[in-house]
N, C-alpha and C positions, 0 to 999 in steps of 0.2 A: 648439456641439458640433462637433464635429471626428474624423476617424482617424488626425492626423496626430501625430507621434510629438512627446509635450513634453520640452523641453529642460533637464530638472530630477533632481534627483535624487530616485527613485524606490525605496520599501521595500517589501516583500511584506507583506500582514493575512491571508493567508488560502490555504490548498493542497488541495486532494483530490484521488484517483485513484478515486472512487467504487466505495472497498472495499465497503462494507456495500449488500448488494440491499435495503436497507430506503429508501435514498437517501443524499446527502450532506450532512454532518451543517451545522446552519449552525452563526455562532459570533459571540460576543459580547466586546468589549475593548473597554470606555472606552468612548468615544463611535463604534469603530467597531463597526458588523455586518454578517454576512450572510446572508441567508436568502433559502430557495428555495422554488417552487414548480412541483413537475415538470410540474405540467397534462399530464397523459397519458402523458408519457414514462417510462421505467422503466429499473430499473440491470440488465444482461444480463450475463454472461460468455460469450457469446460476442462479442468485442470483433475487428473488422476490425485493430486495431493491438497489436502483443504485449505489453502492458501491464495484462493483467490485466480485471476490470470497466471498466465503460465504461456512457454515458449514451448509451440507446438512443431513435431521434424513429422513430417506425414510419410516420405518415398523419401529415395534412396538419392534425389536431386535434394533436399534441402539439407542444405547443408552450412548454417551460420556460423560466420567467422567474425570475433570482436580482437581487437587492435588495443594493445596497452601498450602507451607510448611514456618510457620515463626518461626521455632526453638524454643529458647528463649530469642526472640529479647524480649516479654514483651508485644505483639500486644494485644490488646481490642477486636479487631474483623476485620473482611475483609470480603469486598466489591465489587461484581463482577455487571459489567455494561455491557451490549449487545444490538443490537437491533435482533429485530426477523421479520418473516412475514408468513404465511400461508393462503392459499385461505379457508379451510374450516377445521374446528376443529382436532386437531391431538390430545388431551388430555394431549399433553407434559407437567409435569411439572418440575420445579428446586427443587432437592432436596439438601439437605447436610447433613453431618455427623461430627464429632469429630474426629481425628483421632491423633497418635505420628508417624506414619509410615515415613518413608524415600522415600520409593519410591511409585508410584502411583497403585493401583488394580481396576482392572475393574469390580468386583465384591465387593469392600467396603462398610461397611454400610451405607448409607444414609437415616436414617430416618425418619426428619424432611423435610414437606415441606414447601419450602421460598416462591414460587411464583404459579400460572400456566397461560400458556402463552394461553391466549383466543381470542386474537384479532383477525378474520378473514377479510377473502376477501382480501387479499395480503397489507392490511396496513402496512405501515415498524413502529414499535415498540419499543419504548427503556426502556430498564427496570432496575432498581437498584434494588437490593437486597442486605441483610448483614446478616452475622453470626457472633455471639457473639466465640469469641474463647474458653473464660470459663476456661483460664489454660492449655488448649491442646498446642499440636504442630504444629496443621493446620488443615484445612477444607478439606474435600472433596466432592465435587460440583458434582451430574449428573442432566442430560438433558435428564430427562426418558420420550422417545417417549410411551406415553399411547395409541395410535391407536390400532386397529389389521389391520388394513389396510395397505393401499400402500399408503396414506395421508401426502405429502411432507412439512419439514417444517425447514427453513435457518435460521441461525445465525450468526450475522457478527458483526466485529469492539466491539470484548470482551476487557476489560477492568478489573483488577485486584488493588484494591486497600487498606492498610492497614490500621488502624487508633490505635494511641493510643500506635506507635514506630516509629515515621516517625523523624528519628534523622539524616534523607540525610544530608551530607556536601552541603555548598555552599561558592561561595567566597566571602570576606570580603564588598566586594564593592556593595553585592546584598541585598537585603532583602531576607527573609525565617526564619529556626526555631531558636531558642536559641543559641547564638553563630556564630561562623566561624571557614571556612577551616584552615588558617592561627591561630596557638595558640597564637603566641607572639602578632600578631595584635589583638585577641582575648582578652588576657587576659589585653591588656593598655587599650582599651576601656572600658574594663567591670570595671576597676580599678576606672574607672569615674561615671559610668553609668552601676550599677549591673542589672539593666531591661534588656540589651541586650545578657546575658547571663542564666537569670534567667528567662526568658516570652519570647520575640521576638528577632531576629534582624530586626528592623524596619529601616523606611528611615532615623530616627534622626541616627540610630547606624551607620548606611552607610557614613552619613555627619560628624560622630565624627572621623573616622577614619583619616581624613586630619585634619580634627580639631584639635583635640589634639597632632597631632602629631604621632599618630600610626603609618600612611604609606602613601601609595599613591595609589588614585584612577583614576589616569591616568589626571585630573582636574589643574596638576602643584600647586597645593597647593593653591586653589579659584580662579586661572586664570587660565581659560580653555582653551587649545589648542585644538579648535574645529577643525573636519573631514571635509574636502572639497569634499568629496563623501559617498552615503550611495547607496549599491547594495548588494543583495542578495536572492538567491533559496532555502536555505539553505539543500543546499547540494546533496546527490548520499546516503548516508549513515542513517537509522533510528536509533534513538536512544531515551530513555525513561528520560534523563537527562535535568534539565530547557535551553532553550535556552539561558540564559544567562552566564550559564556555556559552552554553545555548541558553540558562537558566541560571547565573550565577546569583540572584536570590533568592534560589531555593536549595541549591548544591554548592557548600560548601567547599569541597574539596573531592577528588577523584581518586582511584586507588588501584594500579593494574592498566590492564588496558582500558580509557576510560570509556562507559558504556555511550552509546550513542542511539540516533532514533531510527525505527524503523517503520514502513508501512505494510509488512507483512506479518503473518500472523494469525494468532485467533485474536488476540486484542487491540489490534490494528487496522488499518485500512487505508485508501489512498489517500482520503483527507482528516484520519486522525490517526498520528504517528504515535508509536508507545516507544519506552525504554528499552533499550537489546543491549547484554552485556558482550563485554568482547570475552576474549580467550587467552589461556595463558593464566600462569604464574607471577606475582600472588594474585589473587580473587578479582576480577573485575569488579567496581562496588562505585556508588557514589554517595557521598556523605552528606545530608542535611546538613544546612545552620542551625545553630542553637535556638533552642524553642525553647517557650517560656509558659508553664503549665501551672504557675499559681493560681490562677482567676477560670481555668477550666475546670467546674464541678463533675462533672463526667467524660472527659474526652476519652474520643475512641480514633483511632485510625483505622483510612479504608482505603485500600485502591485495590487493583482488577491488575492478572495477571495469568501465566498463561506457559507450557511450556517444551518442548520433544517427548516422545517416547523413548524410554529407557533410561533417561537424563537423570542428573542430580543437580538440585537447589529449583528455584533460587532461595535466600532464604535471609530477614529481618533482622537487622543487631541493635542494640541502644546501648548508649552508656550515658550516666549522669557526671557532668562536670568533665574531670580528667579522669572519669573511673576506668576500669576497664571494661572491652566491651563484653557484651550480654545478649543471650540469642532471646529474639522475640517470638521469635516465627520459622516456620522452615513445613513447606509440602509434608503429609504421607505419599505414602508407595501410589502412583498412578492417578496423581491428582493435577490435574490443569494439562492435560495432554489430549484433551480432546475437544476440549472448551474454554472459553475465557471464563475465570472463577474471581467473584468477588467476595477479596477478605473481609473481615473486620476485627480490629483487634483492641481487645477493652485496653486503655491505659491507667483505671483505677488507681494501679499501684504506683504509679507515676504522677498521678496529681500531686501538685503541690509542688513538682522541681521546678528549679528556675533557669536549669544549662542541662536542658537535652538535647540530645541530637541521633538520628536514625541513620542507618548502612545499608540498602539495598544492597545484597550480596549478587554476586554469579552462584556464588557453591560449587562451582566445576573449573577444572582449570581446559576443558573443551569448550567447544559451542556444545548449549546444551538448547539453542532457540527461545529460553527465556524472555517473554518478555512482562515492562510492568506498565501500567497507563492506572489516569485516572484518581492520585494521589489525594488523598482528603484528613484533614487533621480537622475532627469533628468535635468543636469543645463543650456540646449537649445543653446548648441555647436553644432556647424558646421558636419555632416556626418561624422560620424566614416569608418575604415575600416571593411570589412564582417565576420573575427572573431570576432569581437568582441561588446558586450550588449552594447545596447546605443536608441539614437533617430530612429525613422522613417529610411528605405532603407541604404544604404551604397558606399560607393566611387567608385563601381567596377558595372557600368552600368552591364554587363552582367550576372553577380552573382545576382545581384537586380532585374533584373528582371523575372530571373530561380524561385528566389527562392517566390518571390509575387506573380507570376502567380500561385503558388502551397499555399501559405495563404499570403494573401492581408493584413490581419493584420499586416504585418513584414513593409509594405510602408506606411501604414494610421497612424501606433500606437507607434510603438514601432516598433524597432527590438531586440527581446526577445534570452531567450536560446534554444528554438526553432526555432529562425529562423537561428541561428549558426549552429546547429543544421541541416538543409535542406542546406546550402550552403557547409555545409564540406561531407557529404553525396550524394548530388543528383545534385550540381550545380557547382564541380571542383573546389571550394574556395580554397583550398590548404589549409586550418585553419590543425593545429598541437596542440595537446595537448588538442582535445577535445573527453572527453571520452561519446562515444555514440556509435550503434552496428551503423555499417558500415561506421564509422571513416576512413582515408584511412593509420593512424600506431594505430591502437587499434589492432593489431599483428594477423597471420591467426590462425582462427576459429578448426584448427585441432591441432595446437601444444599450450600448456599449456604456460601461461603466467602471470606474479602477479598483471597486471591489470585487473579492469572487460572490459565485452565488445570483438566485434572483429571487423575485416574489412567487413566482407559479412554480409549485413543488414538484408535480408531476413534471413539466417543461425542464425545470431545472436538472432533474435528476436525470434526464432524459439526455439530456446536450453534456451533460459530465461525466455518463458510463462510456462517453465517446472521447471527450477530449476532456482530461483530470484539469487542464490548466483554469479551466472555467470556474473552477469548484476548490482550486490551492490559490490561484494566482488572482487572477482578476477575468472580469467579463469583460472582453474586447469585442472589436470589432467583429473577429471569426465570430467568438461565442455569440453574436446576435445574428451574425448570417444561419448558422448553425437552427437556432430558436427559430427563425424564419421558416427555412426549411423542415423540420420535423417538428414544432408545437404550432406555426402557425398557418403549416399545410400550405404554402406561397407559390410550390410547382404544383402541387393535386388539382385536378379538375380536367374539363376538356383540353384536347390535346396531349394528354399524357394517355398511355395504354391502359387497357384493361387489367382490374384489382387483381385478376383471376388469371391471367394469363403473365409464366414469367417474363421480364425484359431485360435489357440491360441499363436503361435508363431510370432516374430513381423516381421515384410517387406514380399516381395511379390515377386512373380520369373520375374517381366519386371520392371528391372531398372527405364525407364522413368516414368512409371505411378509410382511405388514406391515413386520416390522422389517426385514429380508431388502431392502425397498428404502427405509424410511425413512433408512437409515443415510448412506448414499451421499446421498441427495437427503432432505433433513429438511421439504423445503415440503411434500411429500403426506402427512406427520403433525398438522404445523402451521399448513397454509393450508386447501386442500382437494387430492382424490385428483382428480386431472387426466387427459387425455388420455396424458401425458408419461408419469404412474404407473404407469397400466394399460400399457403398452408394456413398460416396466421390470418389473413382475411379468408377463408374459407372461416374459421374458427371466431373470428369478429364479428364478422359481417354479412347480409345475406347473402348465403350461396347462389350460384348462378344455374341456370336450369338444368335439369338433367339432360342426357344426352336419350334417354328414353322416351323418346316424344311421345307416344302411345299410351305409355303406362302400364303393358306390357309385363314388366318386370324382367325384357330382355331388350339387349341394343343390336337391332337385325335390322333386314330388309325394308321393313315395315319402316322404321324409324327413317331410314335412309333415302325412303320416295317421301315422306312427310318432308325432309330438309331440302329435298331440289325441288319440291311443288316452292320453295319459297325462297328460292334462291335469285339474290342480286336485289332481296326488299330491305329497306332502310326505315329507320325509324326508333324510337323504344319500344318495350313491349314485346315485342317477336319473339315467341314460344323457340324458333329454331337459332336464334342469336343467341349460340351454348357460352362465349365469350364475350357475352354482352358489351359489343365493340359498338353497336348501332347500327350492324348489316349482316346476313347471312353470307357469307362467303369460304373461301379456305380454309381460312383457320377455325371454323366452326365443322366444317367436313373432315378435320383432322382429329378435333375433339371426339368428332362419332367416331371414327373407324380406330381409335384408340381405345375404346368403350367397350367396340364389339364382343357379343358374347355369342354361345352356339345355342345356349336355351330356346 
């Protein structure tokens, strides 16, 4: 076993930004998996790096261990990628072990160590490491917090990668490893041309396919029936698979390691994945089909992107026909590294071709965290209607201007899927068929339904920073227990404890203030009523009386004969019910002598 970088060519099985505070999710394909075990650790959003959640190691007990199982695919070794960040030394390091096991142990052996994560003063950090497999059936990875301290320290945007069995399928029309999806197209091309089943499928292997007669790549066999529009988000859905398998009419062809989606990021999130290039030699890129820009009088491309400190690229190529390619685009020094930035790039000089097509580059043969979302071929047509992605503002003055007054960007730039988005939500558009929480048929929030998403925005958004599937997958059964409990307040009321007072049990006995902070924070409905709660309904909701019963301006003696002149009375109302449970007792005599001052 080793940390030393192997010399093979290496495919990703696996990604998380540890969206969901439930943990991250594991996953199973073929003979590969992986699965974790937090042992103590927990997903936080308060993350040291701007990336969203992140995997929190608090003491010197957590210590999470994930399981990469690659059977006997034949792997060489695997490859785990992460950033980190810590203010001041926690002595974590990455260790790994050998293992045949099936399922994951939180006590497995880890012998060897790969890495230790040193960098302080909350710098965000990215680290590769690799283990030699060595004939095993997988690794097993921990993240041994070495503190004895309380010394916190995040892990985000892991990465899992094999090298040395990466025998992914891709289709015929793409580039990637030895062969194609399609056998029969496989096998007439290699009949010509054994290189593409015996080393690559490269771009020659791609262009023999029409060529020879194989098949067809959509080209009409050298006369391209180009696209008269190019849009896309890609997607509500994450997935680990090349986008040109994910999108195949919008991506032509792939180049490199093909890039694939992420939900980390500054132009990402859980439920909208942007493009990440992979790494490596030559350029990770994905190629447009051919677009056809006679009848665009001004077209412009736009999309949103975003990228590391210290990085290079990403950065835009075009070629007309068979030309060669041509840089469009490409960052200055220190541009998209701390923001998602949206481009826009005039194609004047390009009106009027009839075989264009666009190269998303990497520009780094590293991860440079690149990513693009957001895609828009703008052919500078007349105002669209409010559902729908297009130029600047929309046909319906009133919707236009609800929804610019809330981001101005929708009138200056674009009107994006955000700004559909605010007009079907907040500005009456009447738009259907746009899946977003408080859509007005994304179906109510309390009965289970096979789309994600629901009508009530606030609700929705609320049941989805808890459980992502509500808001990627569909609203099931959970996701309406869930709405039950934190938007429709279903435990609050009598019989639950005091707002004011922490429990372990979740909601609170007054309705209003209940919902009032379950909404915002849905764990004090659904876990229990925390210290964190009670703060939150101090800050919601009427506070509960002071423990100064005098008014005094001190909590003494005086206070303390007022609380047993009325002790064991029931009721509402009682000046000395400091926990407004409905009785003076205990736990109201604990509130005062916790109060006490010597004034």
């Amino acid at each position: 076993m080793s940390s030393a970088a192997w010399p093979q060519s290496s495919c990703p099985i696996y990604a998380t930004g540890f969206d969901a505070f439930s943990g991250p999710p594991d996953f199973t394909q073929g003979q590969f998996s992986v699965q974790w075990c937090l042992n103590g650790a927990s997903v936080t959003g308060s993350n040291f790096c701007p990336t969203g959640n992140a995997l929190k190691l608090d003491s010197s007990t957590d210590d999470p261990v994930v399981l990469v199982r690659v059977g006997n695919a034949g792997c060489s070794s695997v490859t785990i990628t992460f950033i980190y960040a810590q203010f001041a030394a926690t002595g974590t390091t990455l260790k790994a072990g050998l293992t045949n096991a099936t399922t994951v142990s939180c006590t497995g052996s880890t012998p060897t160590t790969l890495g230790v994560l040193s960098t302080t003063g909350g710098i965000c950090t990215q680290v590769t490491l690799t283990a030699l497999v060595s004939g095993s059936q997988g690794v097993l990875f921990r993240f041994d917090h070495g503190n004895t301290g309380a010394t916190a320290i995040t892990i985000d945007d892991l990465t899992v990668s094999v090298t040395g069995c990466c025998f992914e399928t891709h289709t015929c029309c793409e580039t990637g490893p030895a062969g194609c999806a399609d056998d029969v197209i496989s096998a007439c091309v290699c009949a010509v041309d054994p290189f593409c089943c015996e080393t690559q499928w490269d771009a020659q292997c791609v262009g023999e396919v029409e060529a020879l007669g194989c098949g067809d790549c959509g080209t009409g066999g050298g006369t391209p029936n180009c696209a008269d529009a190019l849009q896309t988000n890609f997607g509500t859905l994450y997935s680990t698979a090349s986008v040109c398998s994910l999108f195949p009419e919008i991506f032509e062809s792939c180049e490199g390691a093909a890039p694939t989606l992420t939900i980390s990021g500054l132009c990402a999130s859980s439920a909208d994945p942007a493009m990440r290039f992979g790494v490596g030699f030559p350029y990770s890129s994905a190629i447009t089909r051919c677009l056809d820009l006679t009848a665009m009088p001004a077209p412009t491309l736009r999309f949103k992107w975003s990228r590391n400190q210290g990085s290079l690229g990403p950065r835009l190529d075009y070629r007309l026909a068979d030309g060669a390619w041509t840089l469009a685009w490409q960052p200055t020094t220190g541009q998209g590294t701390t923001n998602c930035i949206e481009t826009v790039i005039d194609l004047a000089p390009l009106s009027g071709g009839a075989e264009v097509r666009f190269r998303f580059v990497s520009g780094s043969s590293v991860s440079n965290g690149a990513t693009i979302d957001d895609i828009l071929l703008d052919p500078g047509q007349p105002p669209h209607d409010c559902c729908t992605i297009g130029g600047p503002s929309c046909t319906v003055a009133s919707v236009a201007s609800c929804v610019c007054a809330a981001d101005p960007y929708c009138c200056v730039t674009a009107w994006d899927a955000a700004c559909v988005s605010l007009a079907t939500t907040t500005c009456a558009a009447g738009c259907t068929g746009v899946l977003v929480c408080g859509a007005p048929d994304a179906g109510d929030c309390l009965v289970a339904h096979p789309s994600p998403f629901c009508a009530d925005a606030a609700c929705c958004s609320s049941v989805c920073s808890l459980d992502l599937y509500c808001c990627a997958t569909a609203w099931d059964a959970t996701c309406a227990v869930e709405a039950a409990g934190v938007c429709a307040a279903s435990s609050c009321g009598p019989g639950a404890q005091s707002c004011f007072v922490a429990h372990l049990a979740p909601s609170c006995d007054d309705p209003t203030c209940c919902t009032a902070v379950c909404i915002p924070d849905p764990v004090c409905c659904l876990v229990a009523w925390d210290a964190l709660c009670v703060a939150e309904a101090m800050n919601a909701c009427a506070a509960p009386p002071s423990a100064d019963l005098d008014g005094d301006g001190a909590v003494n003696g005086a206070d303390l004969a007022k609380l047993l002149a009325s002790w064991g009375a029931t009721g509402s109302g009682i000046g000395s019910d400091l926990d407004l449970s409905g009785s003076v007792d205990a736990a109201d005599l604990a509130i005062l002598l916790s109060a006490w001052t010597t004034g």
